[in-house]
C-alpha positions in Angstrom: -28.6 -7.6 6.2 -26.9 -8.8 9.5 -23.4 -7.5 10.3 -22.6 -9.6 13.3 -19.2 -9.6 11.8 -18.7 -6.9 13.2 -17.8 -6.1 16.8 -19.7 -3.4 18.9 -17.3 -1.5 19.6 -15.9 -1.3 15.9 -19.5 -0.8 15.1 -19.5 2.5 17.4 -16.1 3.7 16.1 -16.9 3.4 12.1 -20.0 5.2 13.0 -18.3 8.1 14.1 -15.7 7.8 11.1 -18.5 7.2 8.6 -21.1 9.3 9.5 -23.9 8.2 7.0 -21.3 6.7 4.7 -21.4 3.5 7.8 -24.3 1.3 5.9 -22.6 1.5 2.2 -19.6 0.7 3.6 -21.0 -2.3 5.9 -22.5 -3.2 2.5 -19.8 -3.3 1.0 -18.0 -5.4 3.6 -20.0 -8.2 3.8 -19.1 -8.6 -0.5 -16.1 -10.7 -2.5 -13.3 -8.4 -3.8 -12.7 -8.9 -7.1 -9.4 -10.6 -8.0 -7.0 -8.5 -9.9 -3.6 -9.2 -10.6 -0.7 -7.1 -12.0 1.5 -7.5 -15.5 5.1 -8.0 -14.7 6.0 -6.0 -17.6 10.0 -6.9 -17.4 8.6 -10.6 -18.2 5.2 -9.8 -21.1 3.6 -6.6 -22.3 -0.2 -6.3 -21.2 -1.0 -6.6 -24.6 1.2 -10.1 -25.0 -0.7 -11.5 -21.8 -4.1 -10.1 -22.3 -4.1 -11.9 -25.7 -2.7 -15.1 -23.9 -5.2 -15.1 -20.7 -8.5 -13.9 -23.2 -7.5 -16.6 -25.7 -8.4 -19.1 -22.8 -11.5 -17.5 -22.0 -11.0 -15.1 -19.1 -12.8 -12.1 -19.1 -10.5 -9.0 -17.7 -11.4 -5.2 -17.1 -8.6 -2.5 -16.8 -8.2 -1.1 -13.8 -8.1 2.6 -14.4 -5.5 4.3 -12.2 -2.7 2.0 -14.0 -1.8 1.1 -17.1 -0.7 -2.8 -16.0 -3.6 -3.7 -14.1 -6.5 -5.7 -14.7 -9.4 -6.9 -13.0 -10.4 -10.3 -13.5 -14.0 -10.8 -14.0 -14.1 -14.2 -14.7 -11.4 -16.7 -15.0 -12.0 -20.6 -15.9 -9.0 -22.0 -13.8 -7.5 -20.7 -10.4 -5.2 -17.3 -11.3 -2.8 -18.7 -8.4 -1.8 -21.9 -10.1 -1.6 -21.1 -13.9 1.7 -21.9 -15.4 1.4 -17.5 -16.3 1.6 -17.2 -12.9 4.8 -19.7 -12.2 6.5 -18.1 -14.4 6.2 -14.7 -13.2 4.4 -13.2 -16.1 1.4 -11.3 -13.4 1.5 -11.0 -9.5 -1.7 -11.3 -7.6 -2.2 -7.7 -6.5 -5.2 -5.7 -5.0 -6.2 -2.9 -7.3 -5.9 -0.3 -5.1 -2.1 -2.0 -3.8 -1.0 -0.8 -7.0 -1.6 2.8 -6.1 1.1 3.7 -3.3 4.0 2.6 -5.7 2.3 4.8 -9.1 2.7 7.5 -6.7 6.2 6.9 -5.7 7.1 7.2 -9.0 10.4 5.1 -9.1 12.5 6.1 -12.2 15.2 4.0 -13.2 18.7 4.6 -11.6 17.2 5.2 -8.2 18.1 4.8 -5.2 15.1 3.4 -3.4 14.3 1.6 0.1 11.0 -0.4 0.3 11.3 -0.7 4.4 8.6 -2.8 4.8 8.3 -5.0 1.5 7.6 -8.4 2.0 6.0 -10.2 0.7 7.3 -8.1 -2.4 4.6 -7.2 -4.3 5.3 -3.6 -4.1 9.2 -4.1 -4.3 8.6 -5.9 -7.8 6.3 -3.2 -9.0 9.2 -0.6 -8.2 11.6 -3.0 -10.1 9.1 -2.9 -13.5 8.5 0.7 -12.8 12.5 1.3 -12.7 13.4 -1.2 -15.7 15.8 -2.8 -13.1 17.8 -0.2 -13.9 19.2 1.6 -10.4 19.0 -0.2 -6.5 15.9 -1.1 -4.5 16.8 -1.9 -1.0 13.9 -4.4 -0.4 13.9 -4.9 3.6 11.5 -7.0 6.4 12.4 -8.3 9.9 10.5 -12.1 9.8 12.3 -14.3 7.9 9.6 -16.4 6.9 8.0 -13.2 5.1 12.0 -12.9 3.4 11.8 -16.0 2.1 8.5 -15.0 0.3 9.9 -12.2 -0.8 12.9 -13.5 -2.1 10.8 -16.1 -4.1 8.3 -13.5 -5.7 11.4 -11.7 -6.5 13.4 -13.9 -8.6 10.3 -15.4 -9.8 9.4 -11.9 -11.3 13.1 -11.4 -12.7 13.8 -8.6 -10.1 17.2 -8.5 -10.3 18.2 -4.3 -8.8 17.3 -5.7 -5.5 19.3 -5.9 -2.5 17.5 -7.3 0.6 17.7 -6.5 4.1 16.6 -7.9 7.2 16.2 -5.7 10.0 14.3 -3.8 12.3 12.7 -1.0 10.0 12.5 1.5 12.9 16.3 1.4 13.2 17.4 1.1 10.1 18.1 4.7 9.8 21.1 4.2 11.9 23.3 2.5 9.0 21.5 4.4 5.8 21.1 7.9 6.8 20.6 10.4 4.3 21.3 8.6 1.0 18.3 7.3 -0.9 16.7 8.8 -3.5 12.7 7.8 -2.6 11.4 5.5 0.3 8.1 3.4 1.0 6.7 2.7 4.2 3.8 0.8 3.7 3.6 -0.1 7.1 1.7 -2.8 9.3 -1.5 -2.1 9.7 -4.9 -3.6 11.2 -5.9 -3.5 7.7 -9.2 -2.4 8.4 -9.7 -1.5 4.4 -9.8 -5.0 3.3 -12.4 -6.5 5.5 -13.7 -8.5 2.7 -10.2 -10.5 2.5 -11.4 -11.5 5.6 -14.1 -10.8 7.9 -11.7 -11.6 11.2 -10.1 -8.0 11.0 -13.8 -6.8 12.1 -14.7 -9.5 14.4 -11.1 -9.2 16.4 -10.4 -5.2 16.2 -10.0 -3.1 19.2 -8.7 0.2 20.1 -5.8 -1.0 22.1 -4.4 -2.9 19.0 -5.1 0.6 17.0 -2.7 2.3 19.7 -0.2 0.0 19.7 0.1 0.2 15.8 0.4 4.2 15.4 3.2 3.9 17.6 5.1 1.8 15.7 4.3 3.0 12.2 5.2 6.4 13.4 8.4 5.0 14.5 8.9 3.5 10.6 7.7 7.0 9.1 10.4 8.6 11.1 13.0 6.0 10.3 12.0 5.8 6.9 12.1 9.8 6.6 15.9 10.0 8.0 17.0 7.6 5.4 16.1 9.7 2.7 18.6 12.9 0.7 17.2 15.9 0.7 14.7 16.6 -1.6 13.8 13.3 -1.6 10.6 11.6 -1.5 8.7 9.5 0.9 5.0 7.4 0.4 3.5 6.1 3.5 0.7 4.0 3.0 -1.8 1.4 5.1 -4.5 -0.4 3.9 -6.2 1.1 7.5 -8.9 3.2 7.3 -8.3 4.4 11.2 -7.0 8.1 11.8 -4.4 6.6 14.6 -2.8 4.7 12.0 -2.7 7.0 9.3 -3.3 11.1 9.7 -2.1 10.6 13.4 1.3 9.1 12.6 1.7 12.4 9.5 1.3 14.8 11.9 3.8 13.0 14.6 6.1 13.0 11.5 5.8 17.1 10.9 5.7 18.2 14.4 9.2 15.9 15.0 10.9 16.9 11.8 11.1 20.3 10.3 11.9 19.3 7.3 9.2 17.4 6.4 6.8 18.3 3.8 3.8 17.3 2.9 2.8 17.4 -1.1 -0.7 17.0 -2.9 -1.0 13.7 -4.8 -2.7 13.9 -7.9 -4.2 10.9 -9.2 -6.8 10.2 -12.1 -10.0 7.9 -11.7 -9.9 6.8 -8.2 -12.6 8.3 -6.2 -11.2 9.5 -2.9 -11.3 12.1 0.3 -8.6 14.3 1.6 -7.0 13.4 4.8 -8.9 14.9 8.0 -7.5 17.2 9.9 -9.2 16.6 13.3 -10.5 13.4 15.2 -11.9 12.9 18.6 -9.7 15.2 20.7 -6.9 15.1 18.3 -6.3 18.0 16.0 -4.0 17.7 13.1 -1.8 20.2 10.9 -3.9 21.2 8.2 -1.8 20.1 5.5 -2.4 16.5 6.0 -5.2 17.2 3.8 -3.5 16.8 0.7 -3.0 13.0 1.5 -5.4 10.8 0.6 -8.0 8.1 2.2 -10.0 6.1 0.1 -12.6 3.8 1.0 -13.5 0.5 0.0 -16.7 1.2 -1.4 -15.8 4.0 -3.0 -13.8 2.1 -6.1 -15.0 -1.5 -5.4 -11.9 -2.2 -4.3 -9.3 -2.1 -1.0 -9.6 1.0 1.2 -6.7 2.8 1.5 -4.3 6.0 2.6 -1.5 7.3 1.2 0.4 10.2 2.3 3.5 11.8 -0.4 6.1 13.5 1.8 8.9 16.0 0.4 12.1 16.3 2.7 13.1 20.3 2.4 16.7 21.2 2.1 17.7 22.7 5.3 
């Protein structure tokens, strides 16, 4: 199978990441993802729209790490243009996209900051997950990515969220030390979800990789001030590159004291722990307990996800 996708240098870098995981993995890249979409459960109950969707002859798998998620193995009209869809009853959602939020586990009458949310599939997952019961502050800095959010947000009956539009790595500034739980799932050079398009492996470089860890370790620490004590952070990319992900952790816990990481405990997703060491780089060894999942190991996105505790001083 040719891989010309791929660029050399990418090619040199995933073989020292992958080790003799590299030819499953290109495998794997060079393969459709599977659609999957998520029930907005503040519209339908799964059962409601399972019924609905199977009546019409789609054929749909649960996805196993959440209870509102199905895979769709075979579907007789586009998902993106049923009137289901219009009305907000399912978001198109990556399987493993789902993940970062389950983690998070919003309750209702939270407090919560998505800092990086559009286009809002991850702010209206917090909204079902909280019952729109509490405040999500949903922010982005493009406003053509607001206006996408803004749309997917009334569209799925979101109505707990406030939305911001600022610089994420300032936003600490006005909203210091008051919400309950914060997502950064930052920018990234999506390098899990080559098979949503095969330009993230034709175009990558290292300098682009560089340039990123900087400024998701400049959201991570933003994101971390605006949270109480004892509240909780996720910090997620779909990147499977150690600059983006265990790098910008341990930048985090050598900057603030505080910080602290926890183990995330998930059922039936195949994963590895974070790695504690990469090229010349050595890392605190408790970024083990977050997570980094490949794309081949679930048939799905690749993924990492780190769950961070801020201490009480």
């Amino acid at each position: 199978m040719s891989y010309d996708i791929f660029n050399e240098n990418f090619l040199e870098y995933l073989k020292e990441l992958l080790g003799n995981e590299l030819e499953i993995f290109l495998e794997n890249s060079m393969k459709p993802l599977k659609e999957s979409i998520r029930v907005n459960t503040l519209k339908i109950s799964c059962d409601s729209l399972k019924n609905i969707l199977i009546e019409r002859g789609w054929k749909i798998e649960n996805i196993p790490w959440v209870d509102y998620g199905f895979w769709i193995n075979y579907s007789p009209e586009d998902i993106g243009q049923t009137l289901e869809h219009s009305l907000g009853y399912y978001y198109i959602q990556g399987a493993m996209s789902m993940l970062p939020v389950e983690i998070l586990d919003p309750k209702p009458g939270e407090l919560i900051l998505d800092l990086c949310a559009a286009p809002g599939s991850k702010t209206t997952q917090i909204s079902q997950k909280m019952q729109n019961k509490g405040i999500i502050v949903a922010n982005d800095i493009n406003i053509k990515r607001i206006k996408a959010l803004s749309s997917n947000i009334q569209k799925c009956f979101a109505i707990n969220v406030i939305i911001s539009m600022r610089d994420g790595r300032f936003f600490f500034k006005f909203f210091k030390n008051i919400f309950d739980k914060v997502l950064v799932d930052a920018p990234c050079s999506s390098t899990g979800i080559i098979r949503k398009s095969w330009k993230i492996a034709k175009k990558w470089n290292i300098k682009t990789i560089e340039r990123l860890s900087k400024y998701q370790t400049q959201l991570l620490l933003s994101g971390f001030d605006c949270l109480k004590e004892g509240g909780i952070l996720v910090y997620s990319t779909c990147s499977i590159c150690p600059e983006e992900n265990e790098r910008c952790i341990n930048n985090l816990l050598k900057i603030r004291n505080n910080a602290y990481l926890e183990e995330i405990e998930i059922k039936n997703v195949k994963y590895e722990k974070g790695i504690i060491e990469w090229k010349n780089e050595e890392y605190d060894k408790d970024i083990s307990k977050c997570i980094r999942i490949y794309p081949h190991y679930n048939d799905s996105e690749g993924f990492f996800i780190a769950k961070i505790v801020k201490k009480h001083d």
